[in-house]
C-alpha positions in Angstrom: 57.4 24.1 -8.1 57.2 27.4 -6.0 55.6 30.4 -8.0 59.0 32.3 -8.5 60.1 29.5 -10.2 57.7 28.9 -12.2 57.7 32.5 -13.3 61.1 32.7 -14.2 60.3 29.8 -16.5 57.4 31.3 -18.2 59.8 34.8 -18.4 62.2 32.8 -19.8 60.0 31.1 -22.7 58.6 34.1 -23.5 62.3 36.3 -24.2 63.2 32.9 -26.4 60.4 33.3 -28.2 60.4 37.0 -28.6 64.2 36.5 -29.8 63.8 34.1 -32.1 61.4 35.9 -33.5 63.4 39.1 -34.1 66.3 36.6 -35.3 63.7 35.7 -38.1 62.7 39.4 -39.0 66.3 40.4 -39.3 67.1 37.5 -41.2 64.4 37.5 -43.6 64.6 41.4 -44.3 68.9 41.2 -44.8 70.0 38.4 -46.0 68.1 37.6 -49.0 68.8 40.8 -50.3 72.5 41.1 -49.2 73.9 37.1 -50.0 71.2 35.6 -52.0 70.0 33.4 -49.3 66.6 32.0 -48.4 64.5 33.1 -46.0 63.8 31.0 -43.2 60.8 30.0 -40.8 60.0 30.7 -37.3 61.4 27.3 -36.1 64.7 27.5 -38.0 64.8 30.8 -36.4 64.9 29.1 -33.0 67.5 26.4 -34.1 69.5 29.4 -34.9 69.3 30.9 -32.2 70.1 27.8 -29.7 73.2 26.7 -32.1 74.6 30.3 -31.6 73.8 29.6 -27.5 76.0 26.6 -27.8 78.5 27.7 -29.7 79.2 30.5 -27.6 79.1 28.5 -24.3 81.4 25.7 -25.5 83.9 28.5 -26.5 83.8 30.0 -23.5 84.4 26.7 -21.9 87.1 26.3 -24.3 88.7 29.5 -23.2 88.1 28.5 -19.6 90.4 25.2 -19.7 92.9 26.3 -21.4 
């Protein structure tokens, strides 16, 4: 594994991590308060995040096909 690469991975970890953690901030300080919803933890804050990855790269291939 060359050093850029290896980089980019570490870069890349880190902005996920950073992300989901904002995701969990914004959450927890709107939602309850807005919808009555729970708050939710650090990890379901990831899920989040990757589920809304997904969902917006199958549409996207969706759009693409058609």
């Amino acid at each position: 594994m060359k050093d850029y690469d290896l980089e980019e991975l570490l870069t890349t970890i880190l902005v996920l991590a950073i992300v989901a953690l904002l995701i969990m901030c914004l959450w927890n300080w709107l939602i309850p308060d807005l919808f009555g919803m729970p708050i939710i933890t650090y990890w379901q804050a990831l899920a989040l995040r990757i589920l809304v990855k997904l969902l917006i790269v199958s549409t996207k291939i969706t759009k693409e096909s058609s």
